[in-house]
TIMI-2910 file (N, C-alpha, C, CB; in pm, 1 decimal, decimal comma, always signed):
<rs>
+----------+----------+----------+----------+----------+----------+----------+----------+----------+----------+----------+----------+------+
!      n_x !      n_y !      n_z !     ca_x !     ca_y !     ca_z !      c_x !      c_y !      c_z !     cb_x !     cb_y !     cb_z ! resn !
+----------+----------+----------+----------+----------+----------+----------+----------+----------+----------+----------+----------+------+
!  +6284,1 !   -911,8 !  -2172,3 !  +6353,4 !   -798,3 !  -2116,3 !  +6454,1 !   -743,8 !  -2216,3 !  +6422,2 !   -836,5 !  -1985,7 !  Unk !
!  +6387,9 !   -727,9 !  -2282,6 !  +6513,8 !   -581,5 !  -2403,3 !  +6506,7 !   -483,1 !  -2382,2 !  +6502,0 !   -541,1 !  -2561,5 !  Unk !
!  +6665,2 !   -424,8 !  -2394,1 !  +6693,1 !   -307,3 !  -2368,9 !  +6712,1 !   -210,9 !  -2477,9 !  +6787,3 !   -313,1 !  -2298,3 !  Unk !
!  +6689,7 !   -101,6 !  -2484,7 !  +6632,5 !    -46,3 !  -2596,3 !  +6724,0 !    +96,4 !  -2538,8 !  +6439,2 !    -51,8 !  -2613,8 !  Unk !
!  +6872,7 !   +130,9 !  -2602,6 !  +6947,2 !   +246,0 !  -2554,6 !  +6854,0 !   +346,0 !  -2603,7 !  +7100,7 !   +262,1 !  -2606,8 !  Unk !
!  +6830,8 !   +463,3 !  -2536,7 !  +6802,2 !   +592,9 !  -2551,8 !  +6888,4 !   +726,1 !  -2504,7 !  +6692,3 !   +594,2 !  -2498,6 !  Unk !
!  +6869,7 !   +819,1 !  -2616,8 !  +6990,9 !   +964,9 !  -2586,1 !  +6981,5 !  +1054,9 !  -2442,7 !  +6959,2 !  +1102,1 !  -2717,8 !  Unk !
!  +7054,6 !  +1036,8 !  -2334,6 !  +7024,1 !  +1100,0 !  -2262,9 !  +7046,3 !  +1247,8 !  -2299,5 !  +7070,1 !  +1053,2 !  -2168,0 !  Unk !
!  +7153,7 !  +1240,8 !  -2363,9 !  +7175,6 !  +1453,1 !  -2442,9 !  +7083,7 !  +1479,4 !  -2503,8 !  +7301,0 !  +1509,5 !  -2571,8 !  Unk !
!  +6965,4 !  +1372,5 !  -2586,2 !  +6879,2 !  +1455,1 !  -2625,9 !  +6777,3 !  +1538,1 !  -2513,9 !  +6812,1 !  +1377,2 !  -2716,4 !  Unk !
!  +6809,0 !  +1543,0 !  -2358,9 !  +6666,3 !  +1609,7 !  -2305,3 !  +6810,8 !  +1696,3 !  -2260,1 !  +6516,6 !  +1518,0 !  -2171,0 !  Unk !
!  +6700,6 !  +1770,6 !  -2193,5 !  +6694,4 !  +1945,0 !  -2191,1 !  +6837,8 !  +1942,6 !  -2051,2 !  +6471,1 !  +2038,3 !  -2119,9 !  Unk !
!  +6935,7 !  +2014,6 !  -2056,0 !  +7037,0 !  +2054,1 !  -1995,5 !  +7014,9 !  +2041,0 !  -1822,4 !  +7062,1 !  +2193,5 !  -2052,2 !  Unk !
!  +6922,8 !  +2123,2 !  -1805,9 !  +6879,9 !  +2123,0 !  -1640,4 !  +6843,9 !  +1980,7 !  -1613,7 !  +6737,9 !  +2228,0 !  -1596,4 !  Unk !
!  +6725,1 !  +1925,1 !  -1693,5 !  +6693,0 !  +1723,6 !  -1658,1 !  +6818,6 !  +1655,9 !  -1653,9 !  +6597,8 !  +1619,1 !  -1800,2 !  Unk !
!  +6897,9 !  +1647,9 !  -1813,1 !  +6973,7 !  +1575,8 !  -1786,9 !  +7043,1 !  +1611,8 !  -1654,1 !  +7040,4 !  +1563,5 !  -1888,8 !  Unk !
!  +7123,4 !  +1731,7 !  -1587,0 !  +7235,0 !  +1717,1 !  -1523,1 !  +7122,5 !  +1646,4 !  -1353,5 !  +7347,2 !  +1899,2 !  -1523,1 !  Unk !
!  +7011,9 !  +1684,1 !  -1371,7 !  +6912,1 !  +1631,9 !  -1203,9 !  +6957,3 !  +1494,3 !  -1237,0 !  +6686,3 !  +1651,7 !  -1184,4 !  Unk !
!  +6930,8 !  +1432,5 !  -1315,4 !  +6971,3 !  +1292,8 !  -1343,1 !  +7081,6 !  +1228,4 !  -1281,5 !  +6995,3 !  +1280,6 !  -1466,9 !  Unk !
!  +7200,4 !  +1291,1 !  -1314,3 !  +7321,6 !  +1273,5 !  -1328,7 !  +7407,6 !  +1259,8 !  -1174,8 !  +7360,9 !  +1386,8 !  -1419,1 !  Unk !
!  +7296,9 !  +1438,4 !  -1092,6 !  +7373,2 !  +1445,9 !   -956,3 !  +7314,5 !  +1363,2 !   -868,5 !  +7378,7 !  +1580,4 !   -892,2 !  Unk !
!  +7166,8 !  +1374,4 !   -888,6 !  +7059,1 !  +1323,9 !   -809,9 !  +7035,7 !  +1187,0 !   -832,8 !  +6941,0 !  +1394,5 !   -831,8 !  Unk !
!  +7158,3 !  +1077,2 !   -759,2 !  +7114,8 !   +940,1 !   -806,1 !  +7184,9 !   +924,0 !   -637,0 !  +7191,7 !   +847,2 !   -984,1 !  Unk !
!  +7080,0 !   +783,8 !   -637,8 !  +7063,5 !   +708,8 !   -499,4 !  +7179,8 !   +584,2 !   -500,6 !  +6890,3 !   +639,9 !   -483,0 !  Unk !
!  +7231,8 !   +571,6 !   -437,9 !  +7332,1 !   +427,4 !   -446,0 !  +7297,0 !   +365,7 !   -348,1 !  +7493,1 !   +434,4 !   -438,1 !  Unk !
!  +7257,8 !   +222,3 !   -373,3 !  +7194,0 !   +120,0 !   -274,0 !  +7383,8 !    +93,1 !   -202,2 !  +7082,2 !    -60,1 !   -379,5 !  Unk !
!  +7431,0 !    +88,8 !   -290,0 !  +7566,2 !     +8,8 !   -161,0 !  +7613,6 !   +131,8 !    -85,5 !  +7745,1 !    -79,2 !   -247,5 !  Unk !
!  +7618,5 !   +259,3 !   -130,7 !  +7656,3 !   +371,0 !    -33,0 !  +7549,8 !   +364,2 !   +112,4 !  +7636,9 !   +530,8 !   -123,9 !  Unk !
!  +7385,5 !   +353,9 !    +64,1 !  +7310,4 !   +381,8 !   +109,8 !  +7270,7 !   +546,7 !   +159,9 !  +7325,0 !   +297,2 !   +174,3 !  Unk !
!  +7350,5 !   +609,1 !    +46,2 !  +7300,0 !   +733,9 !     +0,8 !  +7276,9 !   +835,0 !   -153,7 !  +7369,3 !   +789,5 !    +71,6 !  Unk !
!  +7250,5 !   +893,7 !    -84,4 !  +7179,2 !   +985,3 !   -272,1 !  +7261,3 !  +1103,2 !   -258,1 !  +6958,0 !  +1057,6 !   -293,5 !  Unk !
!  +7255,5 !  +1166,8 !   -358,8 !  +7282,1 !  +1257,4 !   -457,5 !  +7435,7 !  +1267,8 !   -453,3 !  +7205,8 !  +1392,3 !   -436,4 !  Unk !
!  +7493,7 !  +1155,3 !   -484,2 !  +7654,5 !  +1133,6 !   -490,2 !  +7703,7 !  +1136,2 !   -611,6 !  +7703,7 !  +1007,9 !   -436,5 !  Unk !
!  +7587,8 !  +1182,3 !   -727,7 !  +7599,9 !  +1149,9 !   -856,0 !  +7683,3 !  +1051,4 !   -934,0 !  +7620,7 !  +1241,5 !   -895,6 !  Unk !
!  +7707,3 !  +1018,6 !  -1034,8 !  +7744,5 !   +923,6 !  -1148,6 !  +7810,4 !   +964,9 !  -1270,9 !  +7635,1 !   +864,5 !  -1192,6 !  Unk !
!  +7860,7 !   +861,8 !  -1258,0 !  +7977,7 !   +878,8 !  -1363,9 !  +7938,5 !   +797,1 !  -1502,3 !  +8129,6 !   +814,0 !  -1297,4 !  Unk !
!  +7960,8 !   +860,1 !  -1627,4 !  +7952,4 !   +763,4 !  -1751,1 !  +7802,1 !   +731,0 !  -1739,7 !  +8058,6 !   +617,1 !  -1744,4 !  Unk !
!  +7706,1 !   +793,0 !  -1747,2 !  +7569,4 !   +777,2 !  -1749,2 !  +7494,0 !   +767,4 !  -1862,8 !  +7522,2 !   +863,2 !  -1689,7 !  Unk !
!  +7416,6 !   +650,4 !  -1841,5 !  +7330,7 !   +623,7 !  -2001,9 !  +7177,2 !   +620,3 !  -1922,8 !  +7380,3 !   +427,2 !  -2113,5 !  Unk !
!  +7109,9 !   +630,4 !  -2082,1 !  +6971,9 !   +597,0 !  -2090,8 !  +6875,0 !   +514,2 !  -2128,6 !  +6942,7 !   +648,1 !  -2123,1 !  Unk !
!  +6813,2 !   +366,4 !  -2105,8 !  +6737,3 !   +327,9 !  -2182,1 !  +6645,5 !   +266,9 !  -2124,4 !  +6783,9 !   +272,7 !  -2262,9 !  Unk !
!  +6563,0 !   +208,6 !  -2213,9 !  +6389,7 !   +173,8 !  -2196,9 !  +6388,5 !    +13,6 !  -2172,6 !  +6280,9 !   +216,1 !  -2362,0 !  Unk !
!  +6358,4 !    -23,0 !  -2080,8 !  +6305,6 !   -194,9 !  -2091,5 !  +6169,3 !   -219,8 !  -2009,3 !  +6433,3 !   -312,8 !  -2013,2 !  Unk !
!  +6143,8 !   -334,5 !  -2099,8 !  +6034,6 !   -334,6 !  -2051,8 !  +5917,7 !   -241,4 !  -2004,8 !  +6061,9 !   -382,2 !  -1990,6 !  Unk !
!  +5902,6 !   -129,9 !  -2078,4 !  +5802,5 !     -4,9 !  -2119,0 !  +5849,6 !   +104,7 !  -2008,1 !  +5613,5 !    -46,8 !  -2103,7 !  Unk !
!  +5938,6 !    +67,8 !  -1933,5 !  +6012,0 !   +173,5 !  -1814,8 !  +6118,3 !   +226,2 !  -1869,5 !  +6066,3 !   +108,2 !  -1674,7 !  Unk !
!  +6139,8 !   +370,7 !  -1821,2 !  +6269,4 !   +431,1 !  -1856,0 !  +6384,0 !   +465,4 !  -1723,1 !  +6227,4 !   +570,4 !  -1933,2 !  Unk !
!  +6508,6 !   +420,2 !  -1792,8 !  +6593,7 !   +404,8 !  -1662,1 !  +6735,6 !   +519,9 !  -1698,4 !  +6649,8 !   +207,8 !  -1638,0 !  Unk !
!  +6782,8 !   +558,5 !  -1592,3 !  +6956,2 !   +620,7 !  -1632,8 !  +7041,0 !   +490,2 !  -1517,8 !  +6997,9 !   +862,8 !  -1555,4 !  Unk !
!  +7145,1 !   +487,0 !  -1571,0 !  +7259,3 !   +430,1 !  -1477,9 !  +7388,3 !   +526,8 !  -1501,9 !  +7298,8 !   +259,5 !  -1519,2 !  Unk !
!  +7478,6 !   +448,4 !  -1427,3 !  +7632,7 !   +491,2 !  -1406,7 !  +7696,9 !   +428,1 !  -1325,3 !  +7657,8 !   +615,1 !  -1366,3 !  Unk !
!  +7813,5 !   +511,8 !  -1291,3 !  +7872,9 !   +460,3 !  -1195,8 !  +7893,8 !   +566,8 !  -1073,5 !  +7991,4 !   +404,1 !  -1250,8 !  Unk !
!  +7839,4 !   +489,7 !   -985,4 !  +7859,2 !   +587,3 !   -791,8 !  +8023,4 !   +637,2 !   -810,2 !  +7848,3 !   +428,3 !   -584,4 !  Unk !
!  +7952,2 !   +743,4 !   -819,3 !  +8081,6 !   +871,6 !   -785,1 !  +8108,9 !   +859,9 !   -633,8 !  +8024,9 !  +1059,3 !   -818,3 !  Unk !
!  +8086,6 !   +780,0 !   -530,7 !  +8111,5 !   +768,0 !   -408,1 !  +8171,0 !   +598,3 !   -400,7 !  +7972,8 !   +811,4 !   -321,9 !  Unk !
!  +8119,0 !   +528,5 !   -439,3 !  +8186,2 !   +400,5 !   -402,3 !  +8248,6 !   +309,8 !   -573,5 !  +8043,3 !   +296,4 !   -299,7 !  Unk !
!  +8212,5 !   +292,2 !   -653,7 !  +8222,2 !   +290,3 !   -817,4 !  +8156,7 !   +156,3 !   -853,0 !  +8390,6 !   +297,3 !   -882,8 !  Unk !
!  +8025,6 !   +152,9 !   -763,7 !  +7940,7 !    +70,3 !   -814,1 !  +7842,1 !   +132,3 !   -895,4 !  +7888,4 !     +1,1 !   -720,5 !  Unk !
!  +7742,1 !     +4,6 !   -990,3 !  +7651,0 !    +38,2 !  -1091,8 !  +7541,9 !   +111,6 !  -1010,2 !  +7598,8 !    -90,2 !  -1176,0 !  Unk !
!  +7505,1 !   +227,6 !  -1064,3 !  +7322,8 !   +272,7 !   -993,8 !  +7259,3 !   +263,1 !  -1122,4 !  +7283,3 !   +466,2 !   -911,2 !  Unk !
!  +7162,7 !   +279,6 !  -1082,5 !  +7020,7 !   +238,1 !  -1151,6 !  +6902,8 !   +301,7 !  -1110,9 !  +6988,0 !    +98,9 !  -1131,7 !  Unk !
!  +6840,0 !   +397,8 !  -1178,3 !  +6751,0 !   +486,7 !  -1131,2 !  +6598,4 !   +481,7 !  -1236,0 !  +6835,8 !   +636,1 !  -1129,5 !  Unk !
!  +6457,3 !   +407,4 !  -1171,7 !  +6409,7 !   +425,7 !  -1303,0 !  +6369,6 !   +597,1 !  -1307,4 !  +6273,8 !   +314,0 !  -1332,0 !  Unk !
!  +6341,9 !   +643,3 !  -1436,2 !  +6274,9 !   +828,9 !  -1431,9 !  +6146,3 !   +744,7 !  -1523,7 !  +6403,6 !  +1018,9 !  -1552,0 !  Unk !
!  +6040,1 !   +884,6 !  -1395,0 !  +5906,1 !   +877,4 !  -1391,6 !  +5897,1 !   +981,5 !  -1435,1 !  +5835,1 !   +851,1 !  -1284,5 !  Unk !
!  +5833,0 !   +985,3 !  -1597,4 !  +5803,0 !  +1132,3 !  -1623,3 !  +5651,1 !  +1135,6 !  -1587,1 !  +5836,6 !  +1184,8 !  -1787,2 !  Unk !
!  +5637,8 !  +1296,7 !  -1527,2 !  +5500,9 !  +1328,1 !  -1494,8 !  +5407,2 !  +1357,1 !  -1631,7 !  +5504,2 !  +1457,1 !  -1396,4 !  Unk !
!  +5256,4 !  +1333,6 !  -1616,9 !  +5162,5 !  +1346,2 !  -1701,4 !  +5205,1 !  +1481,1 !  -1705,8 !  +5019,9 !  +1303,8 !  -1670,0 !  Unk !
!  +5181,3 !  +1582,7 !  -1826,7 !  +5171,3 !  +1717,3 !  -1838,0 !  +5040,3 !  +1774,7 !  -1788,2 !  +5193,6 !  +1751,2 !  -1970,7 !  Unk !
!  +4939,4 !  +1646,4 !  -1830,4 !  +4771,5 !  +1731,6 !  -1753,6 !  +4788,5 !  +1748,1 !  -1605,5 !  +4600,8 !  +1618,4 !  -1765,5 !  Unk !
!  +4859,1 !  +1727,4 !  -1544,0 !  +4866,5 !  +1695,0 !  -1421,7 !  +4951,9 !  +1790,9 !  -1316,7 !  +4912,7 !  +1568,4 !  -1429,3 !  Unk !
+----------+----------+----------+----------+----------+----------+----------+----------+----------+----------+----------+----------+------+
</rs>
Protein backbone atom coordinates (compact mmCIF):
# COMPACT_ATOMS: atom_id res chain seq x y z
CA UNK A 1 0.00 0.00 0.00
CA UNK A 2 2.07 3.10 -1.27
CA UNK A 3 1.01 6.21 -1.56
CA UNK A 4 2.02 7.98 -4.42
CA UNK A 5 1.04 12.15 -3.85
CA UNK A 6 -0.51 13.56 -6.97
CA UNK A 7 -1.29 17.53 -8.05
CA UNK A 8 -4.69 18.17 -7.44
CA UNK A 9 -4.13 21.99 -9.20
CA UNK A 10 -2.94 20.24 -11.97
CA UNK A 11 -6.78 19.30 -13.21
CA UNK A 12 -9.04 21.65 -14.64
CA UNK A 13 -10.69 24.48 -12.18
CA UNK A 14 -14.44 23.28 -12.38
CA UNK A 15 -13.08 19.22 -11.31
CA UNK A 16 -10.90 20.36 -8.93
CA UNK A 17 -13.43 22.73 -6.98
CA UNK A 18 -16.54 19.36 -7.53
CA UNK A 19 -13.90 17.63 -5.56
CA UNK A 20 -13.40 19.92 -2.94
CA UNK A 21 -17.37 20.87 -2.25
CA UNK A 22 -18.75 17.59 -3.16
CA UNK A 23 -17.26 15.29 -0.41
CA UNK A 24 -19.28 12.81 1.78
CA UNK A 25 -18.29 12.63 5.58
CA UNK A 26 -18.93 9.24 7.13
CA UNK A 27 -18.95 10.87 10.83
CA UNK A 28 -21.33 13.82 9.73
CA UNK A 29 -23.23 11.25 7.77
CA UNK A 30 -23.57 13.81 5.14
CA UNK A 31 -22.21 15.18 1.75
CA UNK A 32 -21.37 18.10 0.12
CA UNK A 33 -20.01 19.88 3.36
CA UNK A 34 -16.82 20.22 1.52
CA UNK A 35 -13.07 20.12 2.82
CA UNK A 36 -10.56 21.79 3.92
CA UNK A 37 -6.63 21.44 3.01
CA UNK A 38 -7.31 18.87 0.26
CA UNK A 39 -4.81 16.55 -1.42
CA UNK A 40 -4.47 14.01 -4.09
CA UNK A 41 -3.00 10.65 -4.43
CA UNK A 42 -2.84 7.17 -5.98
CA UNK A 43 -2.56 3.84 -3.92
CA UNK A 44 -2.83 0.91 -4.82
CA UNK A 45 -3.82 1.71 -8.70
CA UNK A 46 -6.93 3.91 -7.20
CA UNK A 47 -7.11 7.57 -7.12
CA UNK A 48 -8.27 9.33 -3.97
CA UNK A 49 -8.77 13.31 -2.65
CA UNK A 50 -8.98 13.84 1.21
CA UNK A 51 -9.27 16.75 3.72
CA UNK A 52 -10.70 17.86 6.37
CA UNK A 53 -14.88 17.99 7.00
CA UNK A 54 -15.66 21.51 6.85
CA UNK A 55 -18.66 20.38 9.09
CA UNK A 56 -17.22 18.32 11.88
CA UNK A 57 -12.96 18.49 11.26
CA UNK A 58 -12.62 14.98 10.64
CA UNK A 59 -10.42 13.20 7.78
CA UNK A 60 -12.72 12.39 4.42
CA UNK A 61 -11.63 10.30 1.93
CA UNK A 62 -13.17 10.12 -1.40
CA UNK A 63 -11.92 7.60 -4.05
CA UNK A 64 -12.47 9.69 -7.93
CA UNK A 65 -13.60 7.39 -10.66
CA UNK A 66 -12.60 8.84 -13.80
CA UNK A 67 -14.99 7.89 -16.63
CA UNK A 68 -13.71 5.99 -19.87
CA UNK A 69 -13.84 8.87 -22.59
CA UNK A 70 -15.30 6.05 -25.16
CA UNK A 71 -18.04 5.91 -23.03
Amino acid sequence: MTRKPRNLNARDQFEREWFIENAWCDHCNAADLGIYKPSEYEEDGHVFVEGICRGCGNMVKSEIVEKDSDG
